[in-house]
Structures are given as C-alpha cells and as structure tokens.
N, C-alpha and C positions, 0 to 999 in steps of 0.2 A: 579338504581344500575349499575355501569361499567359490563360491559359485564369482564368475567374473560379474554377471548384472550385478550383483550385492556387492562386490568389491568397488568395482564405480559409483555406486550410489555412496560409499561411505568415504570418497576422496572427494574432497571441494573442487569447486570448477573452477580451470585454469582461468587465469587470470583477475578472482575474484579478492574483493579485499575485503574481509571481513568486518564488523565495525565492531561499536562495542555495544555491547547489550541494557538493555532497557535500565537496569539497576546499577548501570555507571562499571561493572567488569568486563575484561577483555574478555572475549568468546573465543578461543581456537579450533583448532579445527576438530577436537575430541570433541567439543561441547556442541558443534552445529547440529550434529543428530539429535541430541536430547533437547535443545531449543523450539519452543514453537511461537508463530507468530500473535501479537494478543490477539485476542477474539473481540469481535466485534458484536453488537446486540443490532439484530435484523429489525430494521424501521417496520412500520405499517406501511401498508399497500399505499399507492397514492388512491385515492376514491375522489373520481370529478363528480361536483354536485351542479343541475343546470342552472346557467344564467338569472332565473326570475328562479327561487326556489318555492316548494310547495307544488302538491298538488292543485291549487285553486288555478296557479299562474304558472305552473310549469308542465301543459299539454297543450301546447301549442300547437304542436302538429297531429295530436292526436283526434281523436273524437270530442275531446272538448267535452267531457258533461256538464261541468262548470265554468269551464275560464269564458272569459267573454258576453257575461250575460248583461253587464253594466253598456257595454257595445250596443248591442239588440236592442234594451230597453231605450235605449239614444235615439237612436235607428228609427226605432217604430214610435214611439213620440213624433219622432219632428214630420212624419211619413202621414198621421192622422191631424196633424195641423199645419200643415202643407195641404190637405184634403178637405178639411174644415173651413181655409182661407179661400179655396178655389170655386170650393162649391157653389156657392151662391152665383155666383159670376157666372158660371157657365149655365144656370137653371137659365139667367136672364139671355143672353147671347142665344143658344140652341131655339128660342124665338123669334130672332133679329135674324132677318137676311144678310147673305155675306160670309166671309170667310172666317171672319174674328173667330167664333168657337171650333173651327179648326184649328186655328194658329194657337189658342189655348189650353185647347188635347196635344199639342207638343211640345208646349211650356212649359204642362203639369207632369207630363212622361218624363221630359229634363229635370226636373227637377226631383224627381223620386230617385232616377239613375242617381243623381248625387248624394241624394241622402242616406241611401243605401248603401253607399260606398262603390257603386256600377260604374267605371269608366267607359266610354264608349269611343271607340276610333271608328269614322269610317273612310272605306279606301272606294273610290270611285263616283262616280253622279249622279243625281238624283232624274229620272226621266223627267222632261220640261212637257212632253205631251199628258193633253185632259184631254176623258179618264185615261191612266193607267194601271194596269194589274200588276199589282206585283207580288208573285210568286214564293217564297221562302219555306227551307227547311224549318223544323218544328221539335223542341227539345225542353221546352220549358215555360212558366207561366212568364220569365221575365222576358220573354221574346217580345211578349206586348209592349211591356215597360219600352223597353231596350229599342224595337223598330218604331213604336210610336215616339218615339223623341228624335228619332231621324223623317220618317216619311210625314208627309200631310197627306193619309189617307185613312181610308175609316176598317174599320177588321172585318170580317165576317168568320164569326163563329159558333161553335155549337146551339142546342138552343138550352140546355140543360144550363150556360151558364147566369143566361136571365132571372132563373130565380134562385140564385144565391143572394145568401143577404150580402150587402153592401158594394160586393164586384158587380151584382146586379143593376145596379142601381148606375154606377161609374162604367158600366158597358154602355146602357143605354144613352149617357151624357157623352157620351162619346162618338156616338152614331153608327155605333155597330151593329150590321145585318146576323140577326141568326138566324140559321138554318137547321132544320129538323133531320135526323138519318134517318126516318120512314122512308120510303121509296114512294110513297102516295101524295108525298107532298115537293115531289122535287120540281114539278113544275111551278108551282106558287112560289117556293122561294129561289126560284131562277129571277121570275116576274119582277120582287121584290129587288132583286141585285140588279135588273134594267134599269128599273126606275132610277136608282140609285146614281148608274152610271150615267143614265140620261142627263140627269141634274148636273153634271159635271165631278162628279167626286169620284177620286179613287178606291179602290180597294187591295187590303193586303191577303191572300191568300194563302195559308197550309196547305197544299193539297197533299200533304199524306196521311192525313186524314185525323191522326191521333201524334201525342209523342213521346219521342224513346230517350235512350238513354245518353244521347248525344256526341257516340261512336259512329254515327253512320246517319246513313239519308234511305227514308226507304221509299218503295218506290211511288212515285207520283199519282192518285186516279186523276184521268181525264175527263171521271165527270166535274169535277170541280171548274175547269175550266170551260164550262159549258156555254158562258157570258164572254168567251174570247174576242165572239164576234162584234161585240157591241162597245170594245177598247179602242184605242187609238193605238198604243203598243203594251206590249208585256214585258216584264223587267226583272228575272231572275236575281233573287238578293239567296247570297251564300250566310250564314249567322254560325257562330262559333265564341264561345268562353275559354279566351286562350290565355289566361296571365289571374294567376292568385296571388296576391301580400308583392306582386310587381314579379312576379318569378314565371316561368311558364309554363302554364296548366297542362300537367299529364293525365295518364286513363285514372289513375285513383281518384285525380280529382274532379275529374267530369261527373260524377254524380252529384254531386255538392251543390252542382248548377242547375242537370236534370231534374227533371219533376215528373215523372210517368208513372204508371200501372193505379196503383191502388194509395200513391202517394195525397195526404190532405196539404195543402196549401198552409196550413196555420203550423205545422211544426216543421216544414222544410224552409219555408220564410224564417222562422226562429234557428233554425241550425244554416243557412245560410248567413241572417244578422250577425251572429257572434264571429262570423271571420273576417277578417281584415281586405281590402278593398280588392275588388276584380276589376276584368276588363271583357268588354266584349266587344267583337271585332266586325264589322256590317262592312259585307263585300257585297259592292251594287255593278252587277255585270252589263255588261250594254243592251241595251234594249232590243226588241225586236219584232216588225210590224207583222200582228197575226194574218193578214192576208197573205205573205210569203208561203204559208204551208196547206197543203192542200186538205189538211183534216185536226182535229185539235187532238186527234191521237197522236200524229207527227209533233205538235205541237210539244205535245205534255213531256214525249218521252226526249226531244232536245231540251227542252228546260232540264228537265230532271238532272237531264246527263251535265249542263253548265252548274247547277246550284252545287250536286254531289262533286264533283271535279273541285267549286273552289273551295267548299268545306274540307274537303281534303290538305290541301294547300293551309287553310289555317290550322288545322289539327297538326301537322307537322311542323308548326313554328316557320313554314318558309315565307317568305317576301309576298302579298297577295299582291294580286294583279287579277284588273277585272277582264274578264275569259266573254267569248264573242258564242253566240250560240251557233250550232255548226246547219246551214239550212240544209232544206231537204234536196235540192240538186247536189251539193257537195260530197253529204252523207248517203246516196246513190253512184257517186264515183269512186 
C-alpha cells in the first residue's frame, strides 16, 4: 500500500487548473510529477562600487594616504602668502605705539582659520575689562590660530617655542611672553607678564601646562596664575573641535585636531590640510574679578571646574551656554 504522504503528494491540489505546458501540450495530471519548472541561470552578486572610484579618491573617511593632497598643497600655499603679505606690515606697526599690531595679530589668526578651512563659532563675550586673563583648556597648536582670531590678547608660551624657525619668528611679531619651566627663573618671567599687563595688554593662558588629546581638561597649575593679582578680571574660555566635513566631531576624530606627546607640527598640519573643512567652537564664560577669592588656589581650581564643565558640554554636541564660575562663599555652602 502507498504510504498516504506519497499518495497526496501524487494527487494535484484541489482546486488547481493545470495549464498547458511550455511546448504548447496539455499537462494532466499523470504528467505533473515528471514536469519540472525551467531553470533559471543565477545572476552575479550585486557588488556596490563607492561614489568617487579608486583608491586615490575613494578613502575618504579613511587615513587618507593619498586622497586630498591637491587640498593641503592649496592650503599651505595661500597660508605662506597670506604670511608673506602680512609680514612686513607688522615688522613696521610692532614699533608704532597703539593697538593697530594687535588688531592685525587677529586679522592675520582670521584669516589663516579660513584658509585652512577652520570655522570658528563663538558663543559668549569677550571681557571689556584691561588687562584681562584669560584662561583656556589646551589640545592643539590651532588653539593659537583658533583664540587668536577671537581675543585681542597676546599668548604666553613655552620658551622652547622662540627658537623654532619661522613660528619663532610669528611668536615674537605677535607679542608673545615666553616662559622657561626651570623653577630658577619663575620669578623673572612673572616680572615680565607685569610689565606686560601694566602696559595694558591682555594675556591668554594654558594653565595645564602641556596638551593632550582633547578628551579631557587636565588639571589646572595655580602657578600660572601667579599674575592674577595684577588683572582686572579672569575670563575662563572653554575650546573644543566639534564638527568635521559640517558633521559632528566624535572620539575618532579628535585626534585629527589634537597635537600632543611626541607629535611634529609639519606632518599633523599636512594630515589635518588634506580634510575637508572643521569647526571650532570658543565658549567665553563670564568673567570674574580675582579679588573675590581669597587665594589663586581657590582661584585656579573654580576656573578649572567652569573651563572643564563647558568643554564637556561641547564634546557632547549639546547647546553651549556660557557657565558663571561658582565663588568661594557658595562652594563653602
């Protein structure tokens, strides 16, 4: 006897209408078993090939060893004839009393931001009181660029950077104080940042001393602030690289921006050239007159706490808003 599965499998299904078969003969119901349906030949795979093809122009989001290099050479072109044009200008000014070669150290900072392809937003005011110090986290050589095209104040930095060729040279046209890390000399180059301030000019300070990799704020020394007393107020500025190619900058891409340990300036400059335009984002916190605090340890460690707090805030893409430093009566209750 047929097994019943094999007897249903060999009786057509109710209600079906057979048709006729491929070579123009009726098919009955004897014939459906031994029918099969034609066979088909299996395409190729679909394979997506990207938008710009090639290796030269299709690593775009990669490391880039190639693509982008017609970019850079753009870049750094117009960035040493933009420096070529200015120079002289400012040899003559930096002897003329007056503000003019300030106001042209942040015409010349503007205009590098733009050639570089550096947008810069900033969210908040610029303190109106002379001098003032202002304070900022530290992650990169374009911090320069980047605050010097917003503030009119002069930097103080290492001293190791004075005899580089040619940033040497655009440090000092700039009126940058350097300072030595000997410990034997930290009284002279205090002296030097009075005078400074006496004249009426501001200064922008690192105090964290060195910079990283621009995940974090580290913590502030209070010797740098040792010239507090001789401000009118201090002005905690927050700095963050939040937007690549107009998108928003994550942890992969923060290095891209960063510049620290053992990095040389001439192939992070050439590996940043070749990407497509950034943004950096300058949070200017409210000010706050250094006599309120009873020591510049109090001092250092409420800035810290306002600079780290808004960098925060721009690393997470949220809304900035400029943050009030919290005083010392407050942060005792």
């Amino acid at each position: 006897m047929m097994p019943l599965a094999a007897a249903r499998a060999s009786q057509p299904a109710q209600g079906s209408n057979p048709g006729p078969s491929n070579d123009g003969s009726d098919s009955g119901p004897a014939s459906m078993g031994s029918s099969r349906a034609p066979s088909r030949s299996r395409g190729k795979p679909l394979r997506f090939r990207p938008a710009l093809p090639g290796q030269f122009f299709g690593d775009i989001m990669n490391d880039r060893p190639e693509g982008g290099q017609l970019r850079a050479i753009r870049r750094l072109v117009l960035v040493v004839l933009w420096t070529l044009m200015l120079l002289p200008v400012q040899l003559v000014l930096i002897r003329l009393p007056g503000r003019a070669k300030h106001r042209l150290v942040r015409f010349y900072h503007a205009g590098v931001c733009r050639l570089i392809g550096m947008k810069v937003q900033v969210v908040g005011e610029v303190s109106e009181a002379r001098p003032t110090l202002f304070v900022s986290n530290h992650s990169s050589w374009l911090d320069i660029i980047v605050l010097g095209s917003v503030l009119e104040a002069a930097f103080v930095s290492k001293a190791e950077v004075n005899a580089w060729p040619g940033i040497g040279l655009l440090a000092r046209l700039s009126h940058t104080v350097f300072v030595s890390r000997s410990r034997g000399s930290t009284g002279k180059e205090a002296d030097a940042m009075r005078s400074r301030l006496a004249q009426g000019d501001s200064l922008i300070l690192f105090p964290e001393g060195t910079s990283n990799d621009g995940g974090r704020v580290l913590p502030f020394r209070s010797s740098f602030l040792a010239v507090s007393d001789a401000v009118q107020a201090v002005q905690p500025v927050s700095l963050v690289y939040d937007r690549l190619a107009n998108l928003p900058a994550c942890r992969r891409d923060r290095p891209l921006f960063a510049w620290y340990g053992d990095m040389d300036i001439a192939s992070h400059f050439w590996r940043l050239a070749r990407r497509p335009s950034g943004r950096a984002t300058v949070l200017l916190h409210h000010p706050v007159t250094p006599g309120a605090f009873a020591n510049r340890k109090q001092l250092t460690e409420a800035t810290a706490s306002v600079v780290a707090d808004g960098a925060a805030l721009l690393r997470q893409n949220r809304a900035p808003q400029p943050l009030f430093v919290t005083m010392p009566a407050a942060r005792d209750a």
